[in-house]
Backbone as CSV, one residue per row, in Angstrom:
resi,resn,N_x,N_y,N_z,CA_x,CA_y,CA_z,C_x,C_y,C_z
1,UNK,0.819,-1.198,0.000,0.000,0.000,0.000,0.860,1.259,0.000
2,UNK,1.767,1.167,0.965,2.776,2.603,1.028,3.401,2.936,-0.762
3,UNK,3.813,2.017,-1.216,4.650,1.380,-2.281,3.818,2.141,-3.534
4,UNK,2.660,1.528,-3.754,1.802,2.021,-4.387,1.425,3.773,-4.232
5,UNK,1.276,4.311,-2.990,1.120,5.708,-2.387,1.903,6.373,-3.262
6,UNK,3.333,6.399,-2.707,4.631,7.092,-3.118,4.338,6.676,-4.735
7,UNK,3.977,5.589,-5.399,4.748,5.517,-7.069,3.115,6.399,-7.370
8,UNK,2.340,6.871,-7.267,0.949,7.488,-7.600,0.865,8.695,-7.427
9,UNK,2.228,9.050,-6.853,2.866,10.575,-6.597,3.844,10.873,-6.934
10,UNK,4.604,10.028,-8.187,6.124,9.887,-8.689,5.792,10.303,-9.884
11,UNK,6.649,11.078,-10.423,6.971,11.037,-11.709,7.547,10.249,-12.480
12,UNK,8.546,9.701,-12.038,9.144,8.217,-12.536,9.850,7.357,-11.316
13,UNK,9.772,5.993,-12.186,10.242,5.276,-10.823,10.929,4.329,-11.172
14,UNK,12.105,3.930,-10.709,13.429,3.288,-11.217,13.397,1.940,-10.560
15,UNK,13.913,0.964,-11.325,13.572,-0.312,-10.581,15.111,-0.720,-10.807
16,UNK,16.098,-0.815,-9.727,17.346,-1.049,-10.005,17.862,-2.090,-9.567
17,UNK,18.446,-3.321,-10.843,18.507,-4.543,-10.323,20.459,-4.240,-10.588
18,UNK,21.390,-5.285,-10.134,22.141,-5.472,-9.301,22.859,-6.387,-10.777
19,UNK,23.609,-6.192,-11.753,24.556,-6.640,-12.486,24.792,-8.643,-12.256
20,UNK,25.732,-8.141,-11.050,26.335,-9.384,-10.008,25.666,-10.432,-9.245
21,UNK,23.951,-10.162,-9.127,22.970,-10.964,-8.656,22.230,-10.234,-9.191
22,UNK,21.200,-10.726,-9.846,20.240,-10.589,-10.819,18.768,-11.461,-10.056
23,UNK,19.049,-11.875,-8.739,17.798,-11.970,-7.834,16.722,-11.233,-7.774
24,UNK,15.013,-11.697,-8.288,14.513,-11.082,-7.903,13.280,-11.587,-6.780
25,UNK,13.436,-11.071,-5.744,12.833,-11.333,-4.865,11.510,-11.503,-4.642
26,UNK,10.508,-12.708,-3.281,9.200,-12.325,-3.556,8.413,-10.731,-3.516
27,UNK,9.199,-10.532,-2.522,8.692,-9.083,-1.991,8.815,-7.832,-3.235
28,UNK,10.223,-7.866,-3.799,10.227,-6.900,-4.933,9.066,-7.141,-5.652
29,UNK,9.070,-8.327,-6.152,8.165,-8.739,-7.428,6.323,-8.369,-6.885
30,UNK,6.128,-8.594,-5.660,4.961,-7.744,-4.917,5.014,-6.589,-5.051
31,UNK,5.838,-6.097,-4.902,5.690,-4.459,-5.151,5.363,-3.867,-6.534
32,UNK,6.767,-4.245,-7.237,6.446,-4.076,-8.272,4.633,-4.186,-9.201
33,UNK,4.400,-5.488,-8.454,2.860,-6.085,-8.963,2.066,-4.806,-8.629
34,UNK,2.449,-4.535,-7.014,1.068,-3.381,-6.714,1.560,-2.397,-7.345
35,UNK,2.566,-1.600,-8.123,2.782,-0.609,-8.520,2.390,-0.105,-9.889
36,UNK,2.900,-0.890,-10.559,2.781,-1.006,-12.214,1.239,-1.151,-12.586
37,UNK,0.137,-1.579,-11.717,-0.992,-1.243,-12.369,-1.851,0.161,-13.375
38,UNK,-1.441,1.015,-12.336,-1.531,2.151,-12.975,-0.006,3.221,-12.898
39,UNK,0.485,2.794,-13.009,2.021,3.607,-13.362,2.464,2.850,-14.298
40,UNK,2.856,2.185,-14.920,3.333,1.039,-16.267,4.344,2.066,-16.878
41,UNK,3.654,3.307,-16.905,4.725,4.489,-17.697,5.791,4.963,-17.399
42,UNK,5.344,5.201,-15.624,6.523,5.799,-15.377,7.979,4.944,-15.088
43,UNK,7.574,3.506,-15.023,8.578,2.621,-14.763,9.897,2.175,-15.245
44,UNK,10.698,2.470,-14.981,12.030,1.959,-16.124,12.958,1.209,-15.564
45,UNK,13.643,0.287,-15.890,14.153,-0.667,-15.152,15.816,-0.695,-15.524
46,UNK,16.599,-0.423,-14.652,17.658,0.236,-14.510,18.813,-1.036,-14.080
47,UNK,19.762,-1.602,-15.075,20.795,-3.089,-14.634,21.869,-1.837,-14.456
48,UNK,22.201,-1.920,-12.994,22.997,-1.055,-12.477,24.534,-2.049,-12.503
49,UNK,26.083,-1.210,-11.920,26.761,-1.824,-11.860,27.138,-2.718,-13.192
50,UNK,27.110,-2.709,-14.705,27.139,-3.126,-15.630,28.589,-3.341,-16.489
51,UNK,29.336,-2.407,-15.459,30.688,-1.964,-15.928,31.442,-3.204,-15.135
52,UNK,31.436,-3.934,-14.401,31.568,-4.914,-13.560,31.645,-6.007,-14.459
53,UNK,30.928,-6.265,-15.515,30.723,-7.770,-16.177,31.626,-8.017,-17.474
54,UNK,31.726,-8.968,-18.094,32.016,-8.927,-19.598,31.236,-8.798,-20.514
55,UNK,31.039,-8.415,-22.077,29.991,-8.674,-22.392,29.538,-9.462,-22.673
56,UNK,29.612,-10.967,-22.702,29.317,-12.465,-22.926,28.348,-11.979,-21.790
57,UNK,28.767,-11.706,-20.593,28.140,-11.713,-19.329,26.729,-10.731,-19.270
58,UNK,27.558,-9.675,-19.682,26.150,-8.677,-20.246,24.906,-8.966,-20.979
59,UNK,25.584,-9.516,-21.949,24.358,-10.145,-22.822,23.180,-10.890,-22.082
60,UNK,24.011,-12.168,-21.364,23.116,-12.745,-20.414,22.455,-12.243,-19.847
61,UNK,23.345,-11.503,-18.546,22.306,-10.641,-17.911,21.096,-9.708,-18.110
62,UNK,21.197,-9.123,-19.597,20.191,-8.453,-19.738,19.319,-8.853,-20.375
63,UNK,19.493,-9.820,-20.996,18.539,-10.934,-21.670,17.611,-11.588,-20.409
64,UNK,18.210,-12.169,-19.577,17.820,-12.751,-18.376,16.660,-11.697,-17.336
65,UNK,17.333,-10.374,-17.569,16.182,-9.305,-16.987,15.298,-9.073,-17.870
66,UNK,15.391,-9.112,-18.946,14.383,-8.899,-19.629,12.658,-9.476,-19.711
67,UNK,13.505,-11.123,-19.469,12.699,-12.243,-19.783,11.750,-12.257,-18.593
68,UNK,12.726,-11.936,-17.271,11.963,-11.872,-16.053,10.878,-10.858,-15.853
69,UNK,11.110,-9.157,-16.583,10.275,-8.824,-16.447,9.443,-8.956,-17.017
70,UNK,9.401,-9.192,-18.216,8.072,-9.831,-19.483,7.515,-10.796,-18.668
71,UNK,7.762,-11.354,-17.558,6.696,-12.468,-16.973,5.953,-11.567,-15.975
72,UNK,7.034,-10.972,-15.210,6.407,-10.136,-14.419,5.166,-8.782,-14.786
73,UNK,5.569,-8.458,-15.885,4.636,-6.821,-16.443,3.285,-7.829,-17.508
74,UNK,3.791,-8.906,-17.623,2.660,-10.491,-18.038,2.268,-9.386,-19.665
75,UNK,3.534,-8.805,-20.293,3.374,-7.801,-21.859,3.984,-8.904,-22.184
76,UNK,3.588,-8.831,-24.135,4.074,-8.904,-25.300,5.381,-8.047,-25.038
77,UNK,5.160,-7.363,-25.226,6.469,-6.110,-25.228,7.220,-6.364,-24.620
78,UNK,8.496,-5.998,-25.006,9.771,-6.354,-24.053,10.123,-5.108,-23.235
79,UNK,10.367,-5.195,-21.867,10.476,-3.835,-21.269,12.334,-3.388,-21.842
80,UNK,12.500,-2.421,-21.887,13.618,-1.455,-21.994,13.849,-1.480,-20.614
81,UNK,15.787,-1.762,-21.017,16.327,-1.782,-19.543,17.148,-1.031,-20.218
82,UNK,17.708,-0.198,-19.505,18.791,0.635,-19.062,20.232,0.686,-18.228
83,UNK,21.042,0.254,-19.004,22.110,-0.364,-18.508,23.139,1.117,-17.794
84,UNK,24.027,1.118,-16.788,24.898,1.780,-16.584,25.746,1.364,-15.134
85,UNK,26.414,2.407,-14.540,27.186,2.334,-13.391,27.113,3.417,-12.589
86,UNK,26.107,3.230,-11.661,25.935,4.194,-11.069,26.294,4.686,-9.664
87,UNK,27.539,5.279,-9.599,28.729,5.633,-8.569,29.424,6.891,-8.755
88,UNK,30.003,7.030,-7.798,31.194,8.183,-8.336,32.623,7.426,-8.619
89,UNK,32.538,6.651,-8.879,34.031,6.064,-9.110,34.046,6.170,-10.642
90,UNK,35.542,5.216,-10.879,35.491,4.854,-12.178,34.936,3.838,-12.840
91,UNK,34.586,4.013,-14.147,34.489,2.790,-14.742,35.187,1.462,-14.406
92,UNK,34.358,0.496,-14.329,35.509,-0.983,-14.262,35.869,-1.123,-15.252
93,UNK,35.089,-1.329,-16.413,35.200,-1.966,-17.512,34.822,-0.311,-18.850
94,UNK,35.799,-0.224,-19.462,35.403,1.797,-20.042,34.911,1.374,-21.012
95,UNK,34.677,-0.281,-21.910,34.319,-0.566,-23.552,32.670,-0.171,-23.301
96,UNK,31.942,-0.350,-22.161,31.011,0.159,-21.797,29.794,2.124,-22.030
97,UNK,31.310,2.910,-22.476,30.896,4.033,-21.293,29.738,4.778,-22.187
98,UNK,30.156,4.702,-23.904,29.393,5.620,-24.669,27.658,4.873,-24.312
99,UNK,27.568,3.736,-24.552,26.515,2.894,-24.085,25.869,3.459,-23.025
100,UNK,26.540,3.320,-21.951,25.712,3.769,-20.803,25.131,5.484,-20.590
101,UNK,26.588,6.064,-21.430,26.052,7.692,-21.886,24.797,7.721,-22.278
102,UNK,24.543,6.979,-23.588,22.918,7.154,-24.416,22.062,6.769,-23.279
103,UNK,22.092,5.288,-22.223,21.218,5.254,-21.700,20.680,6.423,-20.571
104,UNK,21.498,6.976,-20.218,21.454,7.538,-19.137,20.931,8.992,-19.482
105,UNK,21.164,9.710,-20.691,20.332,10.506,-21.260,18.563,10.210,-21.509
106,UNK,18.644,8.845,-21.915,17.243,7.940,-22.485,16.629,8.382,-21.329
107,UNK,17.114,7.833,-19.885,16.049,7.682,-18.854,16.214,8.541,-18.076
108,UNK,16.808,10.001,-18.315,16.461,10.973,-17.199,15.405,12.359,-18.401
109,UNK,15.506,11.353,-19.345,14.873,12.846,-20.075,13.059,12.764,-19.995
């Protein structure tokens, strides 16, 4: 209920899964459920920490989020994830960075 409150008063709302564990939990996946009914729009789903992987690894991973949320949002459509590294450090991995540039323009605009 809170969950739902706050995203019905959001302008957008970031769902940030974890590169290195790609777990998604019962409780997230509840939330998410109560949220996305009527917000679907503002939602964008954010594979944080991305600079961390290879891209063999990447691929997976975002294939793998993808698939999960298409069960979860129960669309045809494939949700858009948004890959980057979000820290003040450096890049781990820099073959990454222009990539994560476009995304990161994509989902704050």
């Amino acid at each position: 209920q809170v969950s739902k409150w706050f995203a019905d008063r959001s302008d957008l709302i970031l769902l940030l899964f974890d590169a290195h564990k790609l777990d998604i939990s019962d409780e997230f996946k509840h939330v998410i459920d109560t949220i996305r009914l009527h917000n679907g729009d503002k939602i964008r789903c954010v594979l944080n920490k991305a600079d961390g992987v290879t891209r063999e690894q990447l691929v997976r991973v975002y294939g793998s989020l993808m698939w999960s949320m298409g069960k979860i949002f129960d669309s045809p459509e494939v949700v858009r994830v948004y890959t980057g590294s979000y820290w003040n450090g450096a890049l781990i991995n820099d073959d990454f960075r222009r990539m994560f540039e476009k995304d990161e323009k994509l989902l704050v605009r």
